[in-house]
C-alpha positions as CSV (number, residue, x, y, z in Angstrom):
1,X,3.4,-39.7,-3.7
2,X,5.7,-36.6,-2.8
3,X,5.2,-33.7,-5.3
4,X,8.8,-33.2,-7.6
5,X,11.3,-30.9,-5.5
6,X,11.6,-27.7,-6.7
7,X,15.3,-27.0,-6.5
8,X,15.7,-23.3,-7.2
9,X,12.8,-22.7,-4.4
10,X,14.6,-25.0,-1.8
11,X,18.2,-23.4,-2.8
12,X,16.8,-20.2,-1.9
13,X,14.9,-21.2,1.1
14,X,18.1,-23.4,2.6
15,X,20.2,-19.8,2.1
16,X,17.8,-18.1,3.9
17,X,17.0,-20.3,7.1
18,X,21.0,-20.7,7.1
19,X,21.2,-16.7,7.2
20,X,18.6,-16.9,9.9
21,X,20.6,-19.4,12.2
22,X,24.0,-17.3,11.7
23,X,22.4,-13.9,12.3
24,X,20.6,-15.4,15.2
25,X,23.9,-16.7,17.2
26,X,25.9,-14.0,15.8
27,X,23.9,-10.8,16.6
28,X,21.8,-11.2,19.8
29,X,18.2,-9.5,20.2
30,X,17.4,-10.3,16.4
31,X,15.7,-13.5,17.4
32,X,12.5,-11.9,17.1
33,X,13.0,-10.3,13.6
34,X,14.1,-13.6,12.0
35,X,11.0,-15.4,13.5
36,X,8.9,-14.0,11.1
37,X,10.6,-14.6,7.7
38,X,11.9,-18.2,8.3
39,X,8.4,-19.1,9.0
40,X,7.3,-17.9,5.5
41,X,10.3,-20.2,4.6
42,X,9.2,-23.2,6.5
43,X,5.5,-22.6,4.9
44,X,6.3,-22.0,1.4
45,X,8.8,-24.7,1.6
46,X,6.5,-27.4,2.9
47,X,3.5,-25.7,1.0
48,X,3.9,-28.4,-2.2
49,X,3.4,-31.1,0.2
50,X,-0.4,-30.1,0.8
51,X,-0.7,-29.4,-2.7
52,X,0.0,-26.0,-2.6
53,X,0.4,-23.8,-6.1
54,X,4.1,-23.8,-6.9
55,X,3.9,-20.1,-7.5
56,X,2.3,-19.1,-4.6
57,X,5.2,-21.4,-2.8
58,X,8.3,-20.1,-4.5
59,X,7.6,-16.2,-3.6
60,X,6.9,-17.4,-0.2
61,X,9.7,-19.2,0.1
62,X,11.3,-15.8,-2.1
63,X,9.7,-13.1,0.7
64,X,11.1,-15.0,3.9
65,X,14.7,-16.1,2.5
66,X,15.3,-13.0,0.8
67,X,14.2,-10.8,4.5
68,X,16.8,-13.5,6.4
69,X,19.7,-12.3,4.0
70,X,19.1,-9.1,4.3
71,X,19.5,-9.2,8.3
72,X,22.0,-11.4,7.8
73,X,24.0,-8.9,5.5
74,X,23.2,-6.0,8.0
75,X,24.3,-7.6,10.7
76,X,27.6,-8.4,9.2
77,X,28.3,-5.4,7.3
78,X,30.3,-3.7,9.9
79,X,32.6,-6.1,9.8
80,X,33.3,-5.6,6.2
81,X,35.5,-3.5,4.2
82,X,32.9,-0.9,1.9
83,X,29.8,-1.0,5.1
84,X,28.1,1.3,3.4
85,X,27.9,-0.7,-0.1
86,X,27.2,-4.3,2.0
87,X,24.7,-2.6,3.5
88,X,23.3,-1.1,0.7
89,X,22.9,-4.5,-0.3
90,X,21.3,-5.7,2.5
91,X,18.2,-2.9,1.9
92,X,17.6,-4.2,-1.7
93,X,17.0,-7.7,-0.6
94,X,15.0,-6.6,2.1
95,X,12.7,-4.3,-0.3
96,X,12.9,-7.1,-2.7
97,X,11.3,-9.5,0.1
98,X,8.4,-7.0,0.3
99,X,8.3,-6.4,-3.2
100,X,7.3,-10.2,-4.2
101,X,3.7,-9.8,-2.4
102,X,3.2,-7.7,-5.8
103,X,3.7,-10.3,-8.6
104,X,2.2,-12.7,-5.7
105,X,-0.9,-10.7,-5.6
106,X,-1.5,-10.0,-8.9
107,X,-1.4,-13.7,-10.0
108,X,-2.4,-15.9,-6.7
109,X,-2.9,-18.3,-6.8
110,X,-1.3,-20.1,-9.2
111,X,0.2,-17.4,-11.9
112,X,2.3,-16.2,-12.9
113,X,1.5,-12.8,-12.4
114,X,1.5,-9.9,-15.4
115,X,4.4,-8.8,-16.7
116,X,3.1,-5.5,-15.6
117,X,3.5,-6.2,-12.0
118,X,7.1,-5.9,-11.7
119,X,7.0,-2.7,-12.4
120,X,6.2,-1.4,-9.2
121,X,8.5,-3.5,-7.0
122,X,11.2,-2.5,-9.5
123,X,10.1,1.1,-8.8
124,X,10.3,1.0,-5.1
125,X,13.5,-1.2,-5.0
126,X,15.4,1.9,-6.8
127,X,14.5,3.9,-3.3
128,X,17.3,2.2,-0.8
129,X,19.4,3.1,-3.8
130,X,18.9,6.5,-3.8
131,X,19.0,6.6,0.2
132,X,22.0,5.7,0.1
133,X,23.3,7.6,-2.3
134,X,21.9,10.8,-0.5
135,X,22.9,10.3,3.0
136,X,21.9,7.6,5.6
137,X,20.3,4.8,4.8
138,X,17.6,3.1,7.0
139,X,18.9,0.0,9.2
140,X,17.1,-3.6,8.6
141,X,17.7,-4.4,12.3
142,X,16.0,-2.5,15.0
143,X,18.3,-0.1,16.2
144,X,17.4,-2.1,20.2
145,X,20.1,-4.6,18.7
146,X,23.3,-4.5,19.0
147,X,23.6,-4.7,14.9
148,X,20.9,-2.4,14.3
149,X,23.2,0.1,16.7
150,X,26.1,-0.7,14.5
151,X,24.5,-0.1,11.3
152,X,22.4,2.8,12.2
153,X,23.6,6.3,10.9
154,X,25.9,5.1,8.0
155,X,27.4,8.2,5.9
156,X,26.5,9.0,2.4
157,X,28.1,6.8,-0.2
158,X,28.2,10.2,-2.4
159,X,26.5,13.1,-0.8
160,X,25.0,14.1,-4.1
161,X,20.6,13.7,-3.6
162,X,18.9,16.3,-0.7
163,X,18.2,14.6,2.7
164,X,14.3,14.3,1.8
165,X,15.6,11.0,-0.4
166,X,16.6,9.3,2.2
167,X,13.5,10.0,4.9
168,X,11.3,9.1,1.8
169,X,13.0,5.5,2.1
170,X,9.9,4.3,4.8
171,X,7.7,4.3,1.7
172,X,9.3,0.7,1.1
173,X,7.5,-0.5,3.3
174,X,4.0,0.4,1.3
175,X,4.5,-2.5,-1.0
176,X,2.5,-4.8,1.5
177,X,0.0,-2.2,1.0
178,X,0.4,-1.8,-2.9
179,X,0.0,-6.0,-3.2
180,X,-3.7,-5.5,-0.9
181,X,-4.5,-3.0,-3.6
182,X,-3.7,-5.2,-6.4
183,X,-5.3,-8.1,-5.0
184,X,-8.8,-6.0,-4.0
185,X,-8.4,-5.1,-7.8
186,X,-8.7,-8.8,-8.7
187,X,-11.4,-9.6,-6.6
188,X,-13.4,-6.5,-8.1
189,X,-13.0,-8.1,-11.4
190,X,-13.0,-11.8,-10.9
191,X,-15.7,-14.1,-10.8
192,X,-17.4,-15.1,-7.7
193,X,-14.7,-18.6,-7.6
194,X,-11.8,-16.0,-7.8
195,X,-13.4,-13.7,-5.3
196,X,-13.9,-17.1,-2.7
197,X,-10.2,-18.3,-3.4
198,X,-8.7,-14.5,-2.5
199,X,-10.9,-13.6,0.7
200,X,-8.9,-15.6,3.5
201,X,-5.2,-14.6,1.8
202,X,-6.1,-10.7,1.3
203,X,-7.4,-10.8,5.0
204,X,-3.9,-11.9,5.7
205,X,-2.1,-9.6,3.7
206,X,-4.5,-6.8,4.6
207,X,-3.3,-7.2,8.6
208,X,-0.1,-7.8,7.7
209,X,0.2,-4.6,5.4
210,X,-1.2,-2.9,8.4
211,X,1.5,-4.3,11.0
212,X,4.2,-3.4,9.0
213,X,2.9,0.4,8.1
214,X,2.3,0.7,11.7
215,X,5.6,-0.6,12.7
216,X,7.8,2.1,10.3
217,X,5.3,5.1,11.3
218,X,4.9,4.8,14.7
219,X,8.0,5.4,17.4
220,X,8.0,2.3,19.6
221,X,7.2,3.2,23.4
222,X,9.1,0.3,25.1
223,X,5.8,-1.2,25.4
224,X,6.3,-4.2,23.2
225,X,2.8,-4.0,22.2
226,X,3.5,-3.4,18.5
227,X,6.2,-6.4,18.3
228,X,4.2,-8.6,20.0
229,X,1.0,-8.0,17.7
230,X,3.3,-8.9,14.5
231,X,4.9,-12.0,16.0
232,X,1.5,-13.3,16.5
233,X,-0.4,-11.7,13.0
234,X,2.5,-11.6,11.0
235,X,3.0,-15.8,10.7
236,X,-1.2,-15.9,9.4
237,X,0.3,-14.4,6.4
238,X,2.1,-17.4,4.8
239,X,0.0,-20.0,6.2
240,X,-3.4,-18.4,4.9
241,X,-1.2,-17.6,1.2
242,X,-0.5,-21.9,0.7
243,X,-4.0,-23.1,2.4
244,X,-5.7,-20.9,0.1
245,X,-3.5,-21.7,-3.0
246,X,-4.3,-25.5,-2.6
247,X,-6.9,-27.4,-4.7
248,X,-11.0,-27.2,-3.1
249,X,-11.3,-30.1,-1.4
250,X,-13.6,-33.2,-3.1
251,X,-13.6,-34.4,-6.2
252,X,-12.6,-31.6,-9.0
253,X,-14.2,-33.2,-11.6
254,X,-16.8,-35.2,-12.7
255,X,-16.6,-38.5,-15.3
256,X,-19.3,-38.2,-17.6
257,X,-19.8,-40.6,-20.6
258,X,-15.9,-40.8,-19.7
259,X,-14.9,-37.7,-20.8
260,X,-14.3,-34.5,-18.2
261,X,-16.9,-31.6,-17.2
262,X,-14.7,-29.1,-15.3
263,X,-16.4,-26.6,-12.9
264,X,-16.1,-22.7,-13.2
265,X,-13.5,-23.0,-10.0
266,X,-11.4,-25.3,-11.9
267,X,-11.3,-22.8,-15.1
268,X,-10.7,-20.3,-13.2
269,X,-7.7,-21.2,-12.0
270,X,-5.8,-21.6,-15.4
271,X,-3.9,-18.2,-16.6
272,X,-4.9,-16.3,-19.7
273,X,-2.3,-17.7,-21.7
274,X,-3.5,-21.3,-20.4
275,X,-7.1,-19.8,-21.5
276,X,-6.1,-19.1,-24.8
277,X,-4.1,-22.1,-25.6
278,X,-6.8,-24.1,-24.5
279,X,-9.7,-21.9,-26.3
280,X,-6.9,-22.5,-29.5
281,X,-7.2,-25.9,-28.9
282,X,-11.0,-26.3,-28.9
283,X,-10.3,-24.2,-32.4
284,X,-8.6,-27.6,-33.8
285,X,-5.3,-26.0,-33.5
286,X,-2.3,-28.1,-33.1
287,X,0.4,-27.1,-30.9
288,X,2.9,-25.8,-33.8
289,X,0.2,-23.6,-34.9
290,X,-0.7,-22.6,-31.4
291,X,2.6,-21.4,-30.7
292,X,2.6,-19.9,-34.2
293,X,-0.8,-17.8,-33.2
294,X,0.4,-17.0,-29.6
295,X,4.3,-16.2,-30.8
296,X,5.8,-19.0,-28.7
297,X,7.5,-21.9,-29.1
298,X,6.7,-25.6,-29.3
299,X,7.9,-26.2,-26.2
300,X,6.1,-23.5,-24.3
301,X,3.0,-24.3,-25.9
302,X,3.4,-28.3,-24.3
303,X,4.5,-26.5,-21.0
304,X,0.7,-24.6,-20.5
305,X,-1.2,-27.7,-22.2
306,X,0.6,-30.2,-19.3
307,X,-0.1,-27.5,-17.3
308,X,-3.7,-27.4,-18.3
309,X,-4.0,-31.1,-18.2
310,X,-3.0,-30.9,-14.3
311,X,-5.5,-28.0,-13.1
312,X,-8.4,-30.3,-14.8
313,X,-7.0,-33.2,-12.8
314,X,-6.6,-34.7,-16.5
315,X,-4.3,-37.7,-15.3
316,X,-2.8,-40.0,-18.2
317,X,-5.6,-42.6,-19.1
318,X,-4.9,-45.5,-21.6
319,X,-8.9,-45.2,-22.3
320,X,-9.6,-41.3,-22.6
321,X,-7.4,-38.4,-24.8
322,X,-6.6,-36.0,-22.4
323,X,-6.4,-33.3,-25.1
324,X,-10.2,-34.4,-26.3
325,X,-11.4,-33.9,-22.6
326,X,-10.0,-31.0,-22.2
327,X,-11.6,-29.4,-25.3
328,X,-15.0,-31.1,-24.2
329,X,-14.5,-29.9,-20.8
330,X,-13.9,-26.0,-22.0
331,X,-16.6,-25.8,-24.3
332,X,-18.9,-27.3,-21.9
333,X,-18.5,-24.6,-19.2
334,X,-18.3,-22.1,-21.4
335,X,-22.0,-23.2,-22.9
336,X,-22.9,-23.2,-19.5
């Protein structure tokens, strides 16, 4: 059976591959800078069809579509009356795109990620701002295109921050960098599951992180060398993101006297608010006082126990109380 369409994720995705055609007839040479981000559309979009974790899907989906609007918007801004605002606009989505690895990091691979997270691709998305308010601000499009030559060297929207603001606008592109650091935190303090799960995506992420440093520090030569390397390592990223977000392979869990023993892997894939909603329900809690003890409502409370029920691969029985094996199942590996 085909997993339930997740509307705001395919929205999004639709607005970015449909960016990606325009831009692509409209402004030629940027072929090769859209190939990139409507793969991690493609991926992330297809990515619940292999069982992929929803989360890990929609900031695909959300790095890809957002980076096609943004080249989209730069391409056309020249064309519109207020460039430098449009294209203004065009360098927060495109730091937005980088700054989803972060929350995507911090809770692959099913989330959502700390509140906490945010923070920092908040911080970095305040830097095009400022750019632009100093003096130039740095085009999406490679300045080899004919958009990236029409967008390049934009006047100040109000010459009112020094010239080192804008120069200090490449630092964007450290948030791929900033999400390998988050997610090498992780696997410092995770278990030895967590640590298996994050290997093959922080690889990924590692070389991309790389590419894209490389590519905003070092002058191209003509060679091509530098392009060609991300067309060809860039793409790993979203494809090793969704097979690594997908449920181990075999059977996730074991009847036993027809009630559930879950493994450490499965466990450790629940969130700690999943955690302590279930550890509240091996307390005898019902789920009014849950969301009493936890300061949430009702219906949040029945949102992380279906949750919970789906990561145990607790389907509904007429012969066994999911809720019961659940409880059973927690208390078991934690004895263990």
């Amino acid at each position: 059976m085909l997993p339930r369409l997740d509307l705001g994720a395919t929205a999004l995705g639709v607005a970015g591959l449909t960016a990606a055609v325009w831009t692509a007839f409209s402004a030629p040479g940027a072929e090769q800078a859209l190939t990139v981000p409507a793969l991690f559309v493609v991926v992330g979009l297809l990515g619940p069809v292999w069982s992929a974790a929803r989360f890990t899907c929609r900031l695909t989906v959300a790095v890809g579509a957002l980076h096609s609007l943004a080249l989209a918007l730069s391409a056309l801004a020249p064309t519109l009356p207020g460039t430098a605002w449009w294209h203004t606009a065009s360098q927060l989505l495109f730091v937005a795109g980088f700054g989803c690895l972060v929350p995507l990091a911090a809770g692959y691979p099913d989330g959502p990620a700390a509140s906490r997270w945010w923070i920092v691709p908040g911080a970095f998305c305040l830097v095009p701002v400022l750019a632009a308010l100093s003096d130039r601000t740095p085009a999406v499009l490679a300045s080899g295109s004919a958009a990236g030559e029409a967008t390049a060297g934009f006047g100040p929207i109000a010459a009112v921050l020094p010239m080192w603001v804008a120069d200090a606008a490449v630092i964007v592109f450290a948030l791929p960098a900033v999400a390998v650091a988050v997610a090498v935190t992780r696997m410092v303090r995770g278990g030895r599951e967590l640590r298996g799960r994050l290997t093959l995506p922080l690889a990924a992420l590692a070389a991309f992180a790389v590419l894209v440093l490389a590519g905003s520090l070092i002058p191209p030569d003509g060679s091509g060398l530098a392009t060609a390397l991300f067309l060809v390592a860039a793409p790993l990223l979203p494809v090793a993101l969704v097979a690594g977000s997908r449920p181990v392979a075999g059977p996730s869990a074991l009847q036993i006297g027809g009630l559930v023993h879950a493994s450490d892997l499965q466990l450790s894939t629940l969130t700690p608010r999943e955690r302590e909603v279930l550890d509240l329900m091996a307390q005898g809690h019902s789920n009014p006082a849950i969301g009493r003890q936890l300061h949430i409502s009702v219906s949040a409370v029945e949102k992380h126990v279906t949750a919970i029920f789906g990561k145990l691969d607790l389907r509904p029985e007429p012969e066994r109380h999911r809720r019961v094996a659940a409880v059973v199942a927690y208390l078991r590996a934690v004895r263990d």
